[in-house]
C-alpha positions, 0 to 999 in steps of 0.5 A: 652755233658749234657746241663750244660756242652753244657752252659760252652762251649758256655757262654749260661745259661742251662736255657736260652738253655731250653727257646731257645728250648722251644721257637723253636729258638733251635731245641730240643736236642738228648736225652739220654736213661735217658731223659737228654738233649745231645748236639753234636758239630753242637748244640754247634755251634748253641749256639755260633751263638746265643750267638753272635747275642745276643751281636749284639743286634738281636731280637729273630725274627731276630736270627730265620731268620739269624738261618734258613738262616745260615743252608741253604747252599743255601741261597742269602746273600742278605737276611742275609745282609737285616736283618743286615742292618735293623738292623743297622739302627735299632742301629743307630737310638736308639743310636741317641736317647741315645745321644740325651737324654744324651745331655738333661740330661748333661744340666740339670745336669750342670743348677742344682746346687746340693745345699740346696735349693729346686729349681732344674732345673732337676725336673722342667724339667720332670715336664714340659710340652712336647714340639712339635714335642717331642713324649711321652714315 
C-alpha cells in the first residue's frame, strides 16, 4: 500500500511516516518501480506500535528501544517493563507538578476578584519573588 493509505490505515500523518523514516525510529519502506514508498502489513503493524506509544506519552528514544525490543523475539520483558516503568514514574511526577500548579492557580483565581480595579492578586503573584525551595522555570 502507497504511504497515503499506510496514514489512513494507522491514524499516523504521511508526514510524520517520512519523519519516523527519516529519523531511523522507522525502517525505510519497500519501494516500488516508480519510487513511491510501499508499505506491507508488518509496516502497518509498526505504525500502530508507534501511534500507541505516541499516546502513551514515549520519547522518541523510548519507542526506539520498545521498537527494537518488540522485534526481537528473544528479548527479557524485564527491559520492556524497565523502560515503562521509568516511564511512569517519569508521568507521575510531571502530573504532580500539574496539580500542584492547578491548585496554585485555583487560588489565585478565587483571591481575584475580576472587578474594575487594577489591583489583582494573580499578577502580584507572577510578579513576586521565588520563594525557597521553588526551582525557576
Amino acid at each position: 500500500m502507497n504511504i497515503g493509505a499506510a496514514a489512513a490505515a494507522t491514524g499516523v500523518s504521511a508526514k510524520m511516516i517520512r519523519h519516523y523514516e527519516a529519523i531511523g525510529l522507522l525502517r525505510p519502506a519497500a519501494r516500488r518501480d516508480n519510487a513511491y514508498r510501499d508499505y506491507c502489513d508488518s509496516d502497518v503493524h509498526e505504525l500502530r506500535f508507534v501511534r500507541r506509544a505516541r499516546r502513551l506519552g514515549f520519547s522518541i528514544d523510548e519507542i526506539g528501544a520498545l521498537l527494537a525490543l518488540w522485534r526481537d523475539d528473544e528479548r527479557p520483558s524485564r527491559d520492556v517493563r524497565r523502560i515503562a516503568k521509568d516511564h511512569l514514574v517519569d508521568l507521575e511526577g510531571r502530573i504532580a507538578e500539574m496539580q500542584a500548579m492547578a491548585t496554585t492557580l485555583h487560588k489565585l483565581v478565587h483571591a481575584c476578584h475580576g472587578d474594575d480595579r487594577p489591583h489583582c492578586p494573580i499578577l502580584d503573584d507572577l510578579a513576586a519573588e521565588p520563594t525557597a525551595g521553588v526551582r525557576p522555570s
